[in-house]
N, C-alpha and C positions, 0 to 999 in steps of 0.2 A: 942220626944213624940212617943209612940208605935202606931204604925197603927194595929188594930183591926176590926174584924170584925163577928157580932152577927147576927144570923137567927131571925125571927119576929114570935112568936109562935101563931098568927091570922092569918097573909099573908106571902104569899111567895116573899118574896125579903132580900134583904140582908142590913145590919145597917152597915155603913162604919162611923167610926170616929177617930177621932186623940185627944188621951186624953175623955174629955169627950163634947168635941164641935162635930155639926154637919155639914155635908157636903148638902151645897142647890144644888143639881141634876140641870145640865142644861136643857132647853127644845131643841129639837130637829131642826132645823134647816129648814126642810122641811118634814111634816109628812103628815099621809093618815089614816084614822081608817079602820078596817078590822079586818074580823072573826081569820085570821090566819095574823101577825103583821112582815114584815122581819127588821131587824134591819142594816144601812148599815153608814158607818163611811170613811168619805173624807176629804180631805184638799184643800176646795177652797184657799184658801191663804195658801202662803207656806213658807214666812220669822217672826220671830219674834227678838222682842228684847233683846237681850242677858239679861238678870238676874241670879244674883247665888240665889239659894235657901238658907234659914238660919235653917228652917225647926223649927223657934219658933214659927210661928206661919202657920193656912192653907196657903197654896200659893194659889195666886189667881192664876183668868182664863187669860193670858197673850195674847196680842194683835197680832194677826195675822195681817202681810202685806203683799201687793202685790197681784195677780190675779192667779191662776191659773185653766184656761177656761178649760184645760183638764179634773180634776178633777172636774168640775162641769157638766161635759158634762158626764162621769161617772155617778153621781149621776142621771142626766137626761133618761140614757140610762136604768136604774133599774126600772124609776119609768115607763117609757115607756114598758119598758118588764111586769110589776106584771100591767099595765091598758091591756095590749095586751092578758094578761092570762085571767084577768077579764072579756073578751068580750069574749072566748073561754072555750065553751060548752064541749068542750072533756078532761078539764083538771080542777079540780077542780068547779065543777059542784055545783051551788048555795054556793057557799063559796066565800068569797070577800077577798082578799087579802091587806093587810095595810101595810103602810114602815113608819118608823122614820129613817132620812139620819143626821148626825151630821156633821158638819162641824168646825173641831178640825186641829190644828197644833202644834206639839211640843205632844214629847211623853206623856208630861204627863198626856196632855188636852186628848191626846187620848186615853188614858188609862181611863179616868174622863169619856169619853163618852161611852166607853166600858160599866161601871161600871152601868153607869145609863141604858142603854140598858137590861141588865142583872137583875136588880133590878126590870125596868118597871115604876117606880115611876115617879109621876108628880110634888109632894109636896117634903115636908121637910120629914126626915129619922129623926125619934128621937126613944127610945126605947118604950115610952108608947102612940105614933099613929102608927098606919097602915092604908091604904088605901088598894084599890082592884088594884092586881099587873096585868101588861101590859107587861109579861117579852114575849122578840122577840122571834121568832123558831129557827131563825140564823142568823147570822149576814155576812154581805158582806162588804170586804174591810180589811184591808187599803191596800194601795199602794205601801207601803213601807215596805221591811221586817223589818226591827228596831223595829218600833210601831206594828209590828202586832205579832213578837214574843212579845213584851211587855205584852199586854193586852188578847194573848190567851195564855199565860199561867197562866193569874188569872181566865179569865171564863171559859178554859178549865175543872178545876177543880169542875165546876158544869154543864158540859156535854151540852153545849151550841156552838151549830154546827159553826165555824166559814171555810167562803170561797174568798178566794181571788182569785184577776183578775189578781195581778201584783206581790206579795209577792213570790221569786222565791229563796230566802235562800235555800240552799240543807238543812240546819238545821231543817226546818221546816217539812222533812220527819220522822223527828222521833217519832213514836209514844208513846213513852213513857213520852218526853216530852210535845208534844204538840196532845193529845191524839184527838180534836175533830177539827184539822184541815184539810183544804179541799183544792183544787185550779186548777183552771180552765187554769193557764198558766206551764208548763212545770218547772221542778227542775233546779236549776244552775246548779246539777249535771251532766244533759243531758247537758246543754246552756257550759258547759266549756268544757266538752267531743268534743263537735263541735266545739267549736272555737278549739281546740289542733287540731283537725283535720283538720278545713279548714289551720293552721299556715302549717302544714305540706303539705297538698297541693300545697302551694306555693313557697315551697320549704327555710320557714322562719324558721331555729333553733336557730336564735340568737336574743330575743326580750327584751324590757323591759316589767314592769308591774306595774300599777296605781291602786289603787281602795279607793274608800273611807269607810272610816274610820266607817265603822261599822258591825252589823252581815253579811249585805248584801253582800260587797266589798269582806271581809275577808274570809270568807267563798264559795265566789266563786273565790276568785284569788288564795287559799289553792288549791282548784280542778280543774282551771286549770293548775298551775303548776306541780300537780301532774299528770297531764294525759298528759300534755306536757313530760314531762321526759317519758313516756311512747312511746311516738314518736319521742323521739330524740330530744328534743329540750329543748333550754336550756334560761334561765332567766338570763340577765345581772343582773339587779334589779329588788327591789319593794319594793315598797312604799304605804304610804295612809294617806289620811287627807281627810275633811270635811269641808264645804261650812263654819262652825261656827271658823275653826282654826286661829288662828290668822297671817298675810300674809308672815313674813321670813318664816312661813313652807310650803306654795307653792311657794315663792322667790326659796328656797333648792331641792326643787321638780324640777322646772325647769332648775335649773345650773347641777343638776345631768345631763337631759335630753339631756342641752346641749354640756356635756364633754361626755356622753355616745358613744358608736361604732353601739350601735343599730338602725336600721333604722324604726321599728315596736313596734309600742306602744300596748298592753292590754291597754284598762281602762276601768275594772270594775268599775261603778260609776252611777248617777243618771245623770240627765240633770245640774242641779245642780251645782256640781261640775265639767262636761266637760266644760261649761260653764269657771266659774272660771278660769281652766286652760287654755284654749283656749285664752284667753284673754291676760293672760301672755305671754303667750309663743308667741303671735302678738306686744306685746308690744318690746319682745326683740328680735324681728325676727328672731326667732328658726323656720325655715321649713325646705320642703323636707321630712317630717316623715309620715310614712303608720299608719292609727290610727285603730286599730281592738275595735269595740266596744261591749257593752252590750247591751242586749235589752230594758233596762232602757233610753236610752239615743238615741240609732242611730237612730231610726224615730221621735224622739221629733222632732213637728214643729219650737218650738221654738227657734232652735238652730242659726237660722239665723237672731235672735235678736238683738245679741251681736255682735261688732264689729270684733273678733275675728275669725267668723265661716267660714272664707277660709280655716284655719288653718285644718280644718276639713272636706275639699270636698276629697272626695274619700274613705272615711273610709269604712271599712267592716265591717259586723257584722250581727247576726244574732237575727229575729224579730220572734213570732209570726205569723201564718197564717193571711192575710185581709180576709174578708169575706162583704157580703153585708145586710142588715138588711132592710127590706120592709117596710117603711114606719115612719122610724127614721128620715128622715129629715122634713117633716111633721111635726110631735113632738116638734120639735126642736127649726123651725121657727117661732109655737105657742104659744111659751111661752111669756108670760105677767105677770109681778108684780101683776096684783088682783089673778092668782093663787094662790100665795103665801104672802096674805098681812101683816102674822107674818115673815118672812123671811127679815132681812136686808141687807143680802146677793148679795139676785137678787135685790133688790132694787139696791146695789151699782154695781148691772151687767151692769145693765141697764142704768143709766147712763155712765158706763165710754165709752158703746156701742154708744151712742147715743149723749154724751156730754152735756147733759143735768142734770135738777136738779127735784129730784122730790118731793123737799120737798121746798116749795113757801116762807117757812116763812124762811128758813135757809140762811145767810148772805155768799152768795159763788156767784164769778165771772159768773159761768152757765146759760144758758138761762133757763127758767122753761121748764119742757116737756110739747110737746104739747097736748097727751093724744094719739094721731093718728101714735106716734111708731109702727112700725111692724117690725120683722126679717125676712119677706116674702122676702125683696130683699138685702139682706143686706150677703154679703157675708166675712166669716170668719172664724174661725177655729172651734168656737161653731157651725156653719150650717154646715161645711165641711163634706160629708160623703163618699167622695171617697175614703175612706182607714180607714177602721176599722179593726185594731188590736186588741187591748187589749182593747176598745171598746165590740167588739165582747163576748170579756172572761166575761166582767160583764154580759150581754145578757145570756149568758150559764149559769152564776152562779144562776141569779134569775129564770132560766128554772129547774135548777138542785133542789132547794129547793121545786119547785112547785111540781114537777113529782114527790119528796120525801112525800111529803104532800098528794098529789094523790096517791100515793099507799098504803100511811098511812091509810085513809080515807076509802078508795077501799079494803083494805087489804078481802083476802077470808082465812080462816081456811088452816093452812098443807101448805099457800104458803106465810107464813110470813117470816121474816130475823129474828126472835129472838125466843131462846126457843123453839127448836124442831119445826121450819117454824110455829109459833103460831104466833097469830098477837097482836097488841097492842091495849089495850082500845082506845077508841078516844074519850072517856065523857069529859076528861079533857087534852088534848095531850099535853105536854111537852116537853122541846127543847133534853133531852136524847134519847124521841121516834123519833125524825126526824133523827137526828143522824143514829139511826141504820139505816134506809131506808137508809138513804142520802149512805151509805156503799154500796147499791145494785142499787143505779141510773144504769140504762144504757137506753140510748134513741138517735135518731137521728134528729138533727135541722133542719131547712126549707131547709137549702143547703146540708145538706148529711152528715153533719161533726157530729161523733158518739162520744156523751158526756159518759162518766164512768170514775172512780176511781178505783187506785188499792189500795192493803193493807195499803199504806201509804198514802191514800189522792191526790196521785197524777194523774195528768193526763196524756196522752201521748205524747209523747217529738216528737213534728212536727215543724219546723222550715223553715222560707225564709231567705236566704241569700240575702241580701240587700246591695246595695253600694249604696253611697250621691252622689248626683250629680246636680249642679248646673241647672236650669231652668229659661228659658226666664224670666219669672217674680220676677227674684235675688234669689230667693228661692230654699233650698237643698228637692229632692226629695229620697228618697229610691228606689231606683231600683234593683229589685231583678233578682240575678243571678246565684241562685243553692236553693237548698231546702238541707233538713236534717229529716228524719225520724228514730226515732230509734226501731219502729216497723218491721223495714226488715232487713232484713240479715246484719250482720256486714260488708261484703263487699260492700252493697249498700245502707251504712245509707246515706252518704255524696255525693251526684251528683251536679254538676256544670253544670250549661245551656251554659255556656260563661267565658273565662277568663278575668278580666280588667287588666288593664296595673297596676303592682306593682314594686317596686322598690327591688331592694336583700339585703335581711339583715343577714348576717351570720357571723361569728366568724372568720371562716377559711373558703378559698375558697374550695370546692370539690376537693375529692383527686382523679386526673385521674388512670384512670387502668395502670397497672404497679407501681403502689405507692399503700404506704399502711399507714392509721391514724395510727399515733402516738400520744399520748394525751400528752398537755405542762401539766411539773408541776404546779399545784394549782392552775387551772383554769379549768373549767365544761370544762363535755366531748366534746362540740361541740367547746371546743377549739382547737386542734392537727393541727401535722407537717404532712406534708407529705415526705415519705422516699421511694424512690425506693428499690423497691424487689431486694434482693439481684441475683447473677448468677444464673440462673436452676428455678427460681422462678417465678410466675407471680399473677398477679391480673389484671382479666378480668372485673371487675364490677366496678363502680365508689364507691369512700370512703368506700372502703374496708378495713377490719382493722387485716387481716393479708393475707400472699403470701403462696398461693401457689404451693407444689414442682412438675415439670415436673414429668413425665413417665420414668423411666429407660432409654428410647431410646429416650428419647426425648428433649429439651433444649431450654432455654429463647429465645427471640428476644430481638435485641436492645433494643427496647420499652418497655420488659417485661410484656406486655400484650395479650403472645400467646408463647403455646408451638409448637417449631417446628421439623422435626424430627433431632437428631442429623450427624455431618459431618459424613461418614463411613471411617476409613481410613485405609488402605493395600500399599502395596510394589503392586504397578499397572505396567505396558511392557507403557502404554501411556504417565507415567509421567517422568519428566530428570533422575530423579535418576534411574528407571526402566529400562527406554528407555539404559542406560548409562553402566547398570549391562549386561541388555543382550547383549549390543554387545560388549563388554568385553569376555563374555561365550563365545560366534558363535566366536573374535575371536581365543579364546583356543585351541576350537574345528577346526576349521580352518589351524591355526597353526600345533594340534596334526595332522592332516592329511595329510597335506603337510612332515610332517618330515616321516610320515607312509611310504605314495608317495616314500619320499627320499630314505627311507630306504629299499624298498622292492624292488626299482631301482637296488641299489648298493645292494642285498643279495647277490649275489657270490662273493663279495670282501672281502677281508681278515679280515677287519675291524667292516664289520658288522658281520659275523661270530663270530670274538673274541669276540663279543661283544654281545654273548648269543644270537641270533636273535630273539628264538622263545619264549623268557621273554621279550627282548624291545619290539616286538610286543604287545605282550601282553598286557605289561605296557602304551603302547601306545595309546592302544586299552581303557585300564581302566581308563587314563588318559579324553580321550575326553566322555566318560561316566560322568566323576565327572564335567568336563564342563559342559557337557550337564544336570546335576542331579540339577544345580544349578536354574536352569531355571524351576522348581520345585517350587523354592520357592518364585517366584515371581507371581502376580496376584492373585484371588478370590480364598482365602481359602475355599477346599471343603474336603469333609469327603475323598477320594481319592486323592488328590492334599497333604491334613495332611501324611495320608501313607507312598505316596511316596517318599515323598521329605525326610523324616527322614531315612526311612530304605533304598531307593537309595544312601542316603549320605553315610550311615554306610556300605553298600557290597562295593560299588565303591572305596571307602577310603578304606576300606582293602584286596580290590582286586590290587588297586595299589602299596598298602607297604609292601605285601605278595610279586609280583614281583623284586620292591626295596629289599627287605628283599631275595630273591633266589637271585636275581644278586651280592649282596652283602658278602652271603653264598659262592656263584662261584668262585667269587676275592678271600676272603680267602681261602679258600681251594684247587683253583688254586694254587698258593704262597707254601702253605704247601705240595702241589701236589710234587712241583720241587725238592723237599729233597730227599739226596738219602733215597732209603727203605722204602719212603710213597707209602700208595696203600690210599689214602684218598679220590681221586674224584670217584674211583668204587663206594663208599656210597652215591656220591650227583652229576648222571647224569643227561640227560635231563628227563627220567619217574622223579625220586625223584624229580625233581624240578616243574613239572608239577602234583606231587602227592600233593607238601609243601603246592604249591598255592592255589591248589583246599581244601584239607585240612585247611590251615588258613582261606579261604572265609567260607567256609562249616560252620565254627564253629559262624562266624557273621550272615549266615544268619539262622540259629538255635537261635542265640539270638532273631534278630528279627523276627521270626517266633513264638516264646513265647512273643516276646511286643505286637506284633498286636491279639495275642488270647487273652491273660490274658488280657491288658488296651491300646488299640489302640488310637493314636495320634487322635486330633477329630476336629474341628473348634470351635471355642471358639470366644465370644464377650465379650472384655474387657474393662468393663463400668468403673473401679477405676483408669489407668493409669492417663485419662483424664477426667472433666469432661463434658465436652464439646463436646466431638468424642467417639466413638465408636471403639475399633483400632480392626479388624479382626484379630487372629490369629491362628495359630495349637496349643492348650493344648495337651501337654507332654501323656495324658493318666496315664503310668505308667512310673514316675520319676525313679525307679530303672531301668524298662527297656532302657531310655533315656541314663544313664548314665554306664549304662552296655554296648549299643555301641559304648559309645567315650572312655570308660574305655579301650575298648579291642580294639580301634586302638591306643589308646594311649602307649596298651602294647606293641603292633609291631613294633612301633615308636621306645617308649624308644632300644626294642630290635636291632632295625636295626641300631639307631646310636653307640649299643656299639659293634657291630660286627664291622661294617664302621672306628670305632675311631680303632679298634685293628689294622685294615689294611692299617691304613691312611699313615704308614711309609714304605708303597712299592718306590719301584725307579720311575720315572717321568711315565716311560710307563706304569704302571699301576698307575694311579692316577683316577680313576673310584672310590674309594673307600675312596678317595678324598673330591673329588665330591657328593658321598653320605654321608658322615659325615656332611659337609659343608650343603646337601639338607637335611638333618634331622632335623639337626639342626636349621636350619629356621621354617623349619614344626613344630617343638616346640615351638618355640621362635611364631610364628602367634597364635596359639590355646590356649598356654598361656596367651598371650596378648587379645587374642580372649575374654573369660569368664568377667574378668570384663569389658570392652566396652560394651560386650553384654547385660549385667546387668544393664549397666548405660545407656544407650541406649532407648529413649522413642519411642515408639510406631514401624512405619514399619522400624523404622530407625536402629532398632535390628536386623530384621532379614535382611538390607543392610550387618549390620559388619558379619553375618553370611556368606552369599553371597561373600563377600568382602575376608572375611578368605581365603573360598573355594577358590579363583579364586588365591590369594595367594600364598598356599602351594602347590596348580596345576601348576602355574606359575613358580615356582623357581623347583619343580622337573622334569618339562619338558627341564627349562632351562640348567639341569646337564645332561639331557639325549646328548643332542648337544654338549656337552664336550669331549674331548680326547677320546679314548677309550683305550682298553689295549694296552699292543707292539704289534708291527708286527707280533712277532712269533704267538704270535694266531689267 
């Protein structure tokens, strides 16, 4: 059957029917007559009995059970605030303010009271009566986002201001949707932004997630997962059911829970539902778990009703601001059933307070009341007023409609909200005209706390961080221990007064410095390995998710979590091998001096004579030079120390195979001397020979006279041999000029041993020439062998075989010089 609905073209209210039957409007549950009428919608009772709809015929008004003191205490607080206006001369000034409160459970009763709110009507809706319509300014309530998107999206669409205390669906900011709504308690869009942010705080990326099963749950467990991944953190699951599901679906909820790795539960939920699962989860003795709540749920008194509610000491969560309210308990204490003697509500209040019956004739166990009831001393969660929360938000809500009304009323020409700052008739004001004001509220309450809406109805997002905590009296208190504003700076929305003891809930342990996240496959990012940084790498910071690379000069630590400078290493005089080279050199040089000694003793003798004297000196002399040149190339390589050592090597080496090379020259041509009819040593006396030498040196140090101008040898840091060291060395400068000086000892070399081989077949007493074939020949056989070593040779260990050579080919042609000499006759 079509649900329809016709305007009344007498009065204004609206014809609701299904088919062609009519809808009998309930009456109001607690009402007030008044010039301007607020309209407010509560769920004293909050279970009912399950029924399916058939929809053949109306559905009835279905039976609310159970008590719920809060939402009545709610409705008490509205009617207390629009009596407290009443008395108050500076706010609506000779205008009386009325309320009709409904007392509805189950969407659709709620919807039905909406409806009759909207319409005004006390009678029957038929098409051909009307009455004089009572429709509300605006309406306050409900409690629940479900029901409150339900029913303002039907009066929305006739511009009928609705404001909520507690309805905190982020959904509800949309204005396109829900064009005329309002709310005095902050969006789940802030309320899950803070809890993502207190998760991370605490250093929780690994949680589960609950919420129930509606716009409420859904839409705030949407956003804060979503703002969770923004902080890193990651969602094992999530889940949602509702207090109506039937119980394998919270049985599956909780085996989840308990096969889970997460230590920190989300639940987005009502009391309701925490409840419910709380109970289970005591049933199967599932503890140990951090429970992060909603503001629905974590300062509900009643949570320590249920057997369950250990389950639930220590949670976090975050609440509305408390606030104090001057003269609400008062109020409070004063209520009496003849207030209300159409109300059977407070009638059945008052009995279950009191235990008593207040109807004499009715057949019940109860003692009659005595009439002399009072809540004067009666202490309980209806008198309680040491913690108003969301208390407070209705107090705000019926101040917000008042001031809207008062400026309606008051409005001056040029300082209106509508129509070029025009103001609005007030002969006949209309829940559209409050509306527009209601868009420009801004005023401050007795405590300082500054009521306004922005574009979206909402208010601002001010939060206490509360944790439960058991009290003397078995009862969980909220104790708050950080606030949340997100009117200040994004660095300082989130402050903590105090840390409480929580337990750790994460995926994967932190990845110390020196390691770096690695994500496992197919599991959220706050799952990963940790992998140490490879060599040269580091990571300084915890769970860092990549390494990295030293400085050129610089290199890992064991740990990997600090660059250090790298080893330096050289051919050092302090180290064995150093230590070992030079005194090898000192003693060559040593050696050459002593035979010097020797020889400069015995110069008048026949022997040293034949034996060229003033070339073995010589040789002798260039000899302990190329010892000593070696010493060159040991220690800190310096731009000087590069120079020398290259181009001392290159004159010294061919200052001694130039001497080799005349001595050599001498034998032969001595030999060829003896033939009758040579005149051949006239060409190669002692000047020639003293011309030969100076001339072959001449021509090396001319080479290296062009290496060191054109590309001089230079010090050099070789960071690729190793990566780990640093190996000091000489760079070459100019490669051609390097090998253009070994080129050209090399040629004197080759030349002396093929002079040496021609003469090698003299008779015993000349075997000098012997001796220098045999000393050539080594000297090749070393420098040969010399190049690849050198090549293969890492770091100062290359220029060892350099070192090593030298000392070599110095070695074996000192050693021929101590060899035979010519015959006697010379």
């Amino acid at each position: 059957v079509p649900l329809t609905f016709s305007h009344c073209t007498v009065c204004d209210f609206i014809d609701i029917t299904y088919g062609d039957d009519s809808i009998f409007l309930q009456r109001p549950e607690l009402a007030q007559d008044g010039d301007f009428v607020i309209g407010g919608i509560f769920s004293f009772r909050t279970g009912q009995d399950y029924v399916t709809n058939t929809f053949q015929a109306i559905p009835e008004m279905r039976k609310c059970n159970n008590f719920d003191f809060r939402e009545f205490k709610f409705a008490q607080v509205m009617i207390f605030a629009i009596n407290e206006i009443n008395k108050n001369p500076e706010i609506l000034p000779n205008i009386k303010l009325g309320y009709k409160i409904y007392n509805n459970c189950g969407t659709m009763d709620i919807l039905r009271a909406a409806l009759a709110l909207v319409s005004g009507l006390k009678d029957e809706i038929s098409d051909d009566s009307c009455t004089e319509s009572e429709t509300v300014q605006a309406i306050l309530g409900h409690s629940g986002s479900g029901p409150t998107i339900a029913f303002e999206q039907v009066v929305g669409r006739f511009q009928v201001p609705v404001i909520s205390h507690f309805a905190t669906c982020a959904c509800l900011s949309d204005r396109k949707e829900y064009p005329t709504f309002f709310r005095t308690i902050p969006s789940d869009y802030y309320q899950s932004r803070a809890l993502a942010k207190m998760v991370k705080h605490f250093g929780w990326n690994w949680i589960g997630a609950i919420a129930v099963d509606n716009e409420y749950g859904l839409y705030g467990i949407a956003a804060f997962i979503q703002a969770a991944q923004e902080f890193g953190v990651c969602t094992e699951y999530s889940e949602a059911f509702s207090s109506s599901d039937p119980p394998d679906r919270l049985q599956r909820i909780t085996g989840i829970i308990r096969h889970a790795t997460s230590k920190v539960i989300l639940a987005f939920m009502s009391h309701r539902e925490i409840k419910l699962l709380a109970i289970e989860l005591y049933k199967q003795n599932i503890t140990g778990l951090q429970w992060v709540g909603s503001d629905a749920w974590i300062t509900d008194p009643s949570l320590a009703d249920n057997e369950g509610h250990s389950i639930l000491v220590g949670s976090l969560g975050f609440s509305v601001s408390s606030a104090k309210i001057p003269g609400l308990e008062g109020h409070l204490r004063q209520l009496h059933p003849s207030q209300f003697p159409d109300s059977q509500f407070v009638r059945d209040f008052w009995e279950d307070v009191f235990h008593c019956s207040l109807n004499n004739t009715a057949n019940t166990p109860k003692k009659p009341c005595s009439g002399f009831e009072s809540l004067q001393n009666i202490q309980s969660y209806f008198t309680d007023v040491s913690e108003l929360r969301f208390i407070n938000n209705v107090y705000k809500s019926v101040y917000a409609v008042a001031h809207a009304l008062h400026n309606l009323v008051t409005c001056e020409e040029k300082k209106g909200p509508v129509y070029n700052e025009s103001c609005v008739l007030t002969k006949h004001i209309e829940p559209w005209q409050v509306l527009q004001y209601l868009n420009t509220v801004n005023f401050t309450t007795k405590e300082g706390e500054r009521v306004y809406f922005d574009n979206n109805g909402d208010s601002p997002a001010t939060y206490e961080l509360v944790n439960l905590q058991m009290t003397n009296k078995d009862t969980m208190e909220g104790v708050t221990v950080g606030i949340y504003d997100a009117s200040l700076p994004e660095s300082h929305h989130f402050i903590m007064n105090n840390n409480p003891d929580v337990p750790v809930s994460v995926c994967s342990q932190s990845c110390l410095p020196g390691t770096r996240k690695v994500l496992q496959k197919g599991k959220p990012i706050c799952c990963y390995d940790c992998i140490s940084c490879p060599a040269g790498e580091i990571s300084n910071l915890t769970n860092s998710i990549y390494c990295l690379k030293c400085p050129a000069e610089y290199w890992s630590n064991k740990q990997r979590d600090a660059c250090i400078p790298k080893e330096i290493e050289f051919l050092a005089y302090d180290e064995l091998l150093g230590t070992l080279l030079v005194l090898l050199s000192l003693l060559g040089v040593f050696l050459s001096m002593i035979i010097i000694l020797v020889f400069y003793y015995h110069r008048e003798t026949p022997i040293v004579r034949a034996n060229n004297s003033e070339l073995s000196f010589l040789l002798l002399f260039s000899l302990t030079l190329c010892f000593l040149c070696s010493l060159a190339f040991i220690g800190w390589p310096s731009e000087w120390s590069c120079m020398l050592r290259h181009t001392a090597f290159g004159i010294t080496f061919v200052l001694c195979i130039s001497c080799v090379l005349g001595k050599t020259i001498v034998v032969l041509m001595a030999f060829r001397a003896t033939l009758p009819g040579s005149n051949v040593m006239k060409w190669f006396g002692p000047a020639q020979q003293r011309l030969s030498v100076v001339a072959f040196t001449l021509i090396q140090v001319v080479i290296c006279i062009l290496w060191l101008t054109i590309s001089p040898p230079f010090p050099f840091k070789n960071f690729t041999q190793f990566k780990d060291k640093i190996i000091l060395e000489c760079a070459l400068g100019s490669a051609v000029g390097f090998w253009a000086v070994l080129g050209y000892i090399g040629l004197l070399a080759i030349l002396c041993f093929i002079l040496a081989f021609l003469a090698r077949k003299l008779p015993d007493n000349f075997n000098e020439a012997k001796l220098i074939t045999f000393s050539m020949l080594i000297f090749c056989a070393v420098w040969i062998t010399f190049i690849p070593a050198y090549v293969s040779s890492p770091g100062k260990f290359s220029v060892a075989v350099e070192i090593f050579a030298i000392l070599a080919s110095k070695t074996n042609t000192k050693k021929n010089m101590m060899g035979k000499g010519a015959s006697k006759s010379f």
